[in-house]
C-alpha positions as CSV (number, residue, x, y, z in Angstrom):
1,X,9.4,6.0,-32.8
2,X,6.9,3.9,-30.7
3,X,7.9,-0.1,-30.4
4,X,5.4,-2.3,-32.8
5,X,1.9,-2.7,-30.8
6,X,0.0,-5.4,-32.7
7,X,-4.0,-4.6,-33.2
8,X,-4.8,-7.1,-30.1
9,X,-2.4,-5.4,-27.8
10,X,-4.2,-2.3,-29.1
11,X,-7.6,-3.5,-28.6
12,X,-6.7,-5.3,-24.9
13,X,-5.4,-1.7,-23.7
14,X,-8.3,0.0,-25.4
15,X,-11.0,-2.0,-23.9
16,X,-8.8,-1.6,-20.4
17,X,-8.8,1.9,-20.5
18,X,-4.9,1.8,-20.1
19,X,-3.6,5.1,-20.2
20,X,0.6,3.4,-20.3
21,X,-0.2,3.2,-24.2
22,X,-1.6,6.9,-24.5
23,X,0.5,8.5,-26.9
24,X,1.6,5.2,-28.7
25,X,-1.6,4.8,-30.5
26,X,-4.8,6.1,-31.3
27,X,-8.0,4.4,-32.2
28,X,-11.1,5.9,-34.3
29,X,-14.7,4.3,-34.1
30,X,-16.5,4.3,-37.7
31,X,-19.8,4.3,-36.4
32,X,-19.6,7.6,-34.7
33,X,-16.6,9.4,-36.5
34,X,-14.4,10.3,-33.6
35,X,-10.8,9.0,-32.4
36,X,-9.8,8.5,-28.6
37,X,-7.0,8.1,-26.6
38,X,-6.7,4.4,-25.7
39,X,-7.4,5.8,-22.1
40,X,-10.6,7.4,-22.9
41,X,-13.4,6.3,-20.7
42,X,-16.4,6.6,-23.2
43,X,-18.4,3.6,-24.0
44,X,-16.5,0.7,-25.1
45,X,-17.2,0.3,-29.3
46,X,-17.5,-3.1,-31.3
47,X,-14.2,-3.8,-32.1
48,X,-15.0,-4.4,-35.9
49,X,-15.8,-0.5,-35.7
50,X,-12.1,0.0,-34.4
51,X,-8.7,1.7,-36.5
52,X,-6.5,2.7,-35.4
53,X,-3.6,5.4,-36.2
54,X,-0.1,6.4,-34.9
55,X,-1.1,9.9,-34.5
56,X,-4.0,12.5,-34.1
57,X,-3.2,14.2,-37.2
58,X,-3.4,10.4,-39.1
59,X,-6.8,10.4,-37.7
60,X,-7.8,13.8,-38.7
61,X,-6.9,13.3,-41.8
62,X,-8.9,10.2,-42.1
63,X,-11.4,12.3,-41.8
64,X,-11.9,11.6,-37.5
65,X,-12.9,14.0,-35.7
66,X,-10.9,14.0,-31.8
67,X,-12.9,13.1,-28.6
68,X,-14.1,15.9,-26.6
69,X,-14.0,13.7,-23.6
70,X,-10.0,12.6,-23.6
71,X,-9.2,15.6,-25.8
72,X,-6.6,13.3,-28.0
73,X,-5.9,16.6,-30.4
74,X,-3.9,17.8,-27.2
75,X,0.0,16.9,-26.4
76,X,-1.1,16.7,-22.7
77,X,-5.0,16.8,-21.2
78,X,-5.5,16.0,-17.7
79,X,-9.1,17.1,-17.0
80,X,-9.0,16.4,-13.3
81,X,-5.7,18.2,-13.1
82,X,-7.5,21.3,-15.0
83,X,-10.3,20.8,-12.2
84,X,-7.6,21.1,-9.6
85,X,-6.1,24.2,-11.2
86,X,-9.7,26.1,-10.5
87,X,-10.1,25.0,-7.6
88,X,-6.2,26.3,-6.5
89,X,-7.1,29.6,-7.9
90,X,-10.1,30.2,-6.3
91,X,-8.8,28.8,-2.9
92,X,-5.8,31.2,-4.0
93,X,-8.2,34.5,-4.5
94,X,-11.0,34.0,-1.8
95,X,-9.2,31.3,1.6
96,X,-9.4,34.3,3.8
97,X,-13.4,34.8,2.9
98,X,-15.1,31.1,4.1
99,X,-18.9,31.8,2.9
100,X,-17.2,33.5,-0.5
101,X,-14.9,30.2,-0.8
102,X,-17.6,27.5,-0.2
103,X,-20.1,29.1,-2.5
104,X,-17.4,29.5,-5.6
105,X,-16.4,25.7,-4.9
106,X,-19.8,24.6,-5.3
107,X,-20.1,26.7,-8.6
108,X,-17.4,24.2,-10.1
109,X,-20.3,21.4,-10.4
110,X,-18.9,18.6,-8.6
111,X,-19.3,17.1,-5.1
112,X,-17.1,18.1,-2.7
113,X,-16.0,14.6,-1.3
114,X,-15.1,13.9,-5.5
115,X,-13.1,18.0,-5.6
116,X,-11.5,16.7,-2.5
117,X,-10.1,13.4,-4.4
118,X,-9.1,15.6,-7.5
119,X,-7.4,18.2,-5.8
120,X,-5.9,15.3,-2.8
121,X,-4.5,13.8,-6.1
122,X,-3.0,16.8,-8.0
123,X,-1.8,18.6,-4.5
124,X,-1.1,16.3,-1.9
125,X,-3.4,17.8,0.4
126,X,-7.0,18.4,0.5
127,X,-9.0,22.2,-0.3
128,X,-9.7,22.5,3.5
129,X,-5.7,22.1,4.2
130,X,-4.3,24.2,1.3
131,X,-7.0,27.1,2.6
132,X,-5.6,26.9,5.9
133,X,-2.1,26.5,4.8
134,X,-2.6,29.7,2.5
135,X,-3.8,31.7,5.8
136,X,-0.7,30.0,7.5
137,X,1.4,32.1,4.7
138,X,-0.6,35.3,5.2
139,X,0.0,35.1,9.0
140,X,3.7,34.4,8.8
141,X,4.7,36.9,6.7
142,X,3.4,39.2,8.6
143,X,4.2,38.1,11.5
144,X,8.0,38.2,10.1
145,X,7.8,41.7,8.4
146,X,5.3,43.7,10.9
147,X,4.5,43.9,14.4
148,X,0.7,43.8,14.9
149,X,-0.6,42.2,17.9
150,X,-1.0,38.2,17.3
151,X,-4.8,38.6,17.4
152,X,-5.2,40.9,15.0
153,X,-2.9,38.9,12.5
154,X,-4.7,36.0,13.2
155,X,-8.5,37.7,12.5
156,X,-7.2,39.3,8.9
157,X,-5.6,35.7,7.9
158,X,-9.3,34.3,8.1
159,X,-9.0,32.7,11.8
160,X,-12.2,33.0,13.7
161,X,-10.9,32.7,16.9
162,X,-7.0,33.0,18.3
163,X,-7.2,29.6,19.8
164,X,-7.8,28.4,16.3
165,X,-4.7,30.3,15.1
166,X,-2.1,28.9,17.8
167,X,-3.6,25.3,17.3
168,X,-2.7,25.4,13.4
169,X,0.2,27.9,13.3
170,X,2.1,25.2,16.3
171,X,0.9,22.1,13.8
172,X,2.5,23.7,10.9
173,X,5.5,25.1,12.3
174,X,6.1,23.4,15.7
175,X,6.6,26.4,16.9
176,X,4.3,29.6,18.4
177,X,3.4,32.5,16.4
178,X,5.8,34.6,18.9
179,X,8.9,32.5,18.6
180,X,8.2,32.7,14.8
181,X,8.6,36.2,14.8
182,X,11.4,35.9,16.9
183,X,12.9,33.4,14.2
184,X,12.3,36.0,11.6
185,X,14.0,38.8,13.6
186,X,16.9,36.5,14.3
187,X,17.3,35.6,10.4
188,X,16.3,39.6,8.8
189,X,19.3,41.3,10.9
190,X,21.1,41.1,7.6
191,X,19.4,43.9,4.9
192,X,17.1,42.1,2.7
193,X,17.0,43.3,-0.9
194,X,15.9,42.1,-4.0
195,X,16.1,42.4,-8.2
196,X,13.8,41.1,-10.9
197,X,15.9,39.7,-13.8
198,X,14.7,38.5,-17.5
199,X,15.2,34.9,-18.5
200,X,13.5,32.4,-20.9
201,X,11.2,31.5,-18.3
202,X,10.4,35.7,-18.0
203,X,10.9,37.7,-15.2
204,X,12.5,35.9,-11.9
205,X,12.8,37.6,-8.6
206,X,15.8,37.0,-6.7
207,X,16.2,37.9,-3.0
208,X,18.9,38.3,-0.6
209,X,19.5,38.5,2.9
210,X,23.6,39.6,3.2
211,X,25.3,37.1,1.0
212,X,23.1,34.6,0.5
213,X,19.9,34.0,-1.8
214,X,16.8,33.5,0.3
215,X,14.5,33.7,-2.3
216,X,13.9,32.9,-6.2
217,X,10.4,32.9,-7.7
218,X,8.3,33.6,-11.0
219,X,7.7,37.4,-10.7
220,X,4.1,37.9,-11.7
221,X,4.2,41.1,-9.0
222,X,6.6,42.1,-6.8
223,X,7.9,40.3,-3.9
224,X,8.0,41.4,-0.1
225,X,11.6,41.0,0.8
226,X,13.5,44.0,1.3
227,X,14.6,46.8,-0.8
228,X,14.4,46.6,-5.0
229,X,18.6,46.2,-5.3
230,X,20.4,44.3,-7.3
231,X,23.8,42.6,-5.3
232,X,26.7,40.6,-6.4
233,X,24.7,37.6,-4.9
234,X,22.0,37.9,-6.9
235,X,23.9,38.4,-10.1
236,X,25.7,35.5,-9.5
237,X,22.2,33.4,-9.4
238,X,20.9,35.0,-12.0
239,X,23.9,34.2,-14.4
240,X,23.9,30.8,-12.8
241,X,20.4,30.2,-13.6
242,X,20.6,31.8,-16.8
243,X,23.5,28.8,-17.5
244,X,21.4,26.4,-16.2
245,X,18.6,27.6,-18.9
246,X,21.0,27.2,-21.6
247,X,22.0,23.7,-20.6
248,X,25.4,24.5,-19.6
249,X,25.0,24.1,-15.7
250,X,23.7,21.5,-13.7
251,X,25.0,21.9,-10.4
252,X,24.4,25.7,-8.6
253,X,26.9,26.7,-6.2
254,X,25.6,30.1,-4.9
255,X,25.3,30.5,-1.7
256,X,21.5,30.0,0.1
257,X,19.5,30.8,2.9
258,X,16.2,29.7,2.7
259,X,13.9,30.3,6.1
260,X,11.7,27.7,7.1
261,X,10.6,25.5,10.0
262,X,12.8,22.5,10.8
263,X,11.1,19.8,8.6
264,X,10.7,21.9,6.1
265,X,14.8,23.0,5.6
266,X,14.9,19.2,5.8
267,X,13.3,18.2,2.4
268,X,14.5,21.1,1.1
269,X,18.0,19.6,1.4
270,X,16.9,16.2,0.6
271,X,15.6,18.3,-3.0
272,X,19.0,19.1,-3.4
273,X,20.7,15.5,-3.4
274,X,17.9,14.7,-6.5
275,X,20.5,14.3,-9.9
276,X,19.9,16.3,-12.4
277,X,17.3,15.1,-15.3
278,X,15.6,12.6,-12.6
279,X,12.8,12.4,-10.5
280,X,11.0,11.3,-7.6
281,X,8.0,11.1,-5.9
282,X,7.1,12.4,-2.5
283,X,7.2,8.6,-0.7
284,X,10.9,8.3,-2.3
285,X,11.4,11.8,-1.2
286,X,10.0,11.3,2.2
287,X,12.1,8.1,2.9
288,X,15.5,9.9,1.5
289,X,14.6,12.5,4.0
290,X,14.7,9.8,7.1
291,X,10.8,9.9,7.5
292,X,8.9,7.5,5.5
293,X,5.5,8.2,6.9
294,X,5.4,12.1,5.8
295,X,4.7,11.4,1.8
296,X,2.0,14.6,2.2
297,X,4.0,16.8,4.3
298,X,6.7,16.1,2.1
299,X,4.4,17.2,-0.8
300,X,3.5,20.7,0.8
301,X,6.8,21.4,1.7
302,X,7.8,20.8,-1.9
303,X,5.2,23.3,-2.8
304,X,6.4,26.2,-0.4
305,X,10.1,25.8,-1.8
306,X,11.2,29.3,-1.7
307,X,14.3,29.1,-4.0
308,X,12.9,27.4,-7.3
309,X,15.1,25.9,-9.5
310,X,18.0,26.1,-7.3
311,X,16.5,23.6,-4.6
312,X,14.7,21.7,-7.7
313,X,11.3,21.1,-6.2
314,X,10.4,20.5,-10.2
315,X,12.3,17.1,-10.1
316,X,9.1,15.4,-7.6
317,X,6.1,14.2,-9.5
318,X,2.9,12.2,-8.1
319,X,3.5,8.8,-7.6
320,X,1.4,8.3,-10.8
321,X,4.1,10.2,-12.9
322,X,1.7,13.8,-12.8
323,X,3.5,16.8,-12.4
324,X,2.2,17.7,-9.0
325,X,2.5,20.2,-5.8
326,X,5.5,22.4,-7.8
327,X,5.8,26.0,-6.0
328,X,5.7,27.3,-9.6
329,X,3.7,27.3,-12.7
330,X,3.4,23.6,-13.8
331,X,4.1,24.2,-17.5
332,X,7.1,25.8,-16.1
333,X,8.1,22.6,-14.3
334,X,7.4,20.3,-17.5
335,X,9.6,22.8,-19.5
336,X,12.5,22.3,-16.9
337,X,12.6,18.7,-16.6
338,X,12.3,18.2,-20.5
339,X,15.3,20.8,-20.4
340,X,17.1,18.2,-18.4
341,X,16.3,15.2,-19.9
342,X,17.4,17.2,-23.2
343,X,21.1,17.4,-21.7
344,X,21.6,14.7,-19.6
């Protein structure tokens, strides 16, 4: 039950646009028939036209009909987040193809400078960054599970020249693309396997590397990580997780290995000292971690957590409270953090 919000308090966050009093109200404007969110950005009515309700379906019944522009119908409408979402799936099908990539960017209406802000806001790093760090990916996984010659890893991961490559594989992993592989070798001496198990969230690939979990995602496909065999370590995460689904776990204590680059292990152990049922954002995350200054590199570390739900990337939001940068699917990560508040 929402705390008593007299008409001015109404009309004051109204006429501000203040989206803290979405969801406690709801105001219709007689003149044109529709109700908004208090957030809503359309033109600002006379306030003698203004009534307000306690809920969308008050208003509907009133015979309202709900905003197209703030969608108030809807538990949660983010438009700009929506925006960003397209934008991440293109980026996602075509980063390897530039000419493709710019051209279906452009179809998506907007400037480039304002996609930028949106998807800056929503990610916590810019198209042009997530592209490259998507051709990153590409490149080090093959660098850890093939042997092609540098060059030609760097030409199919979208890299026009091999300079380029070395300048932004050593930025984002302080570290060659050679002594990468040599990382990877170090780390896949133990047999890799992996088993895809059902839960309420559906299917979830788990991966192992000798007794440890190395890996844990939503499995839309199969994953690249060894051999399709279940172990006693990935039962044991999978019943853990399973617990943890129910509400009867809150603390995992199977053993992981996640591979990464230095900074990147390092927020993913600061993830882990985040209670249960709380969040933070990446600044709080970043100066937790030791390193105040790195609130975006924070952010896309966060999104290449490879072991979700057991290093809970899902507990760091935006610093505006959006559910931003998770790994996973981000209905997903609003379903696990109302599980948690739920049985806190």
């Amino acid at each position: 039950m929402h705390t008593m919000i007299n008409n001015e308090e109404k009309w004051q966050a109204a006429l501000n646009n203040d989206k803290d009093y979405d969801g406690k109200f709801f105001y219709a404007v007689k003149s044109t028939g529709i109700f908004c969110r208090p957030s809503c950005k359309s033109k600002t009515p006379l306030r003698e036209n203004i009534e307000y309700f306690e809920t969308p379906e008050a208003a509907m019944e009133a015979g309202y009909r709900p905003c197209k522009r703030c969608r108030p119908d809807l538990l949660s409408y983010q438009p700009m987040a929506e925006l960003a979402e397209q934008a991440k799936s293109i980026i996602d099908r075509l980063y390897i193809d530039k000419a493709a990539l710019s051209h279906e960017l452009k179809q998506l209406g907007i400037s480039r400078r304002h996609l930028t802000e949106v998807f800056a806001t929503q990610y916590s790093c810019t198209p042009n960054e997530y592209a490259a760090d998507r051709r990153i990916e590409k490149a080090k996984a093959e660098l850890a599970n093939g042997s092609e010659p540098v060059i030609d890893i760097a030409l199919s991961s979208g890299f026009g020249s091999l300079s380029a490559f070395y300048t932004l594989f050593k930025k984002h992993t302080d570290m060659s693309p050679g002594a990468y592989r040599s990382m990877h070798r170090a780390d896949g001496e133990a047999e890799k396997s992996y088993f895809v198990y059902d839960s309420m969230l559906g299917n979830i690939a788990i991966g192992a590397a000798g007794e440890a979990v190395t890996t844990v995602q939503f499995a839309d496909g199969l994953p690249n990580c060894g051999k399709r065999r279940r172990s006693p370590v990935t039962d044991l995460a999978a019943s853990q997780i399973e617990e943890y689904l129910s509400g009867k776990r809150k603390i995992f204590d199977v053993p992981i290995h996640p591979v990464g680059t230095v900074f990147q292990k390092s927020v993913w152990e600061t993830l882990q000292r985040i209670p249960y049922g709380h969040v933070m954002s990446y600044k709080q995350v970043a100066e937790m971690a030791g390193n105040p200054n790195a609130s975006r590199a924070v952010g896309m570390a966060n999104n290449k957590n490879p072991l979700l739900i057991l290093i809970p990337c899902h507990r760091v939001v935006g610093a505006n409270g959006f559910l931003v940068g998770y790994a996973g699917p981000l209905d997903i990560k609003r379903q696990l953090l109302d599980l948690e508040q739920r049985n806190l």
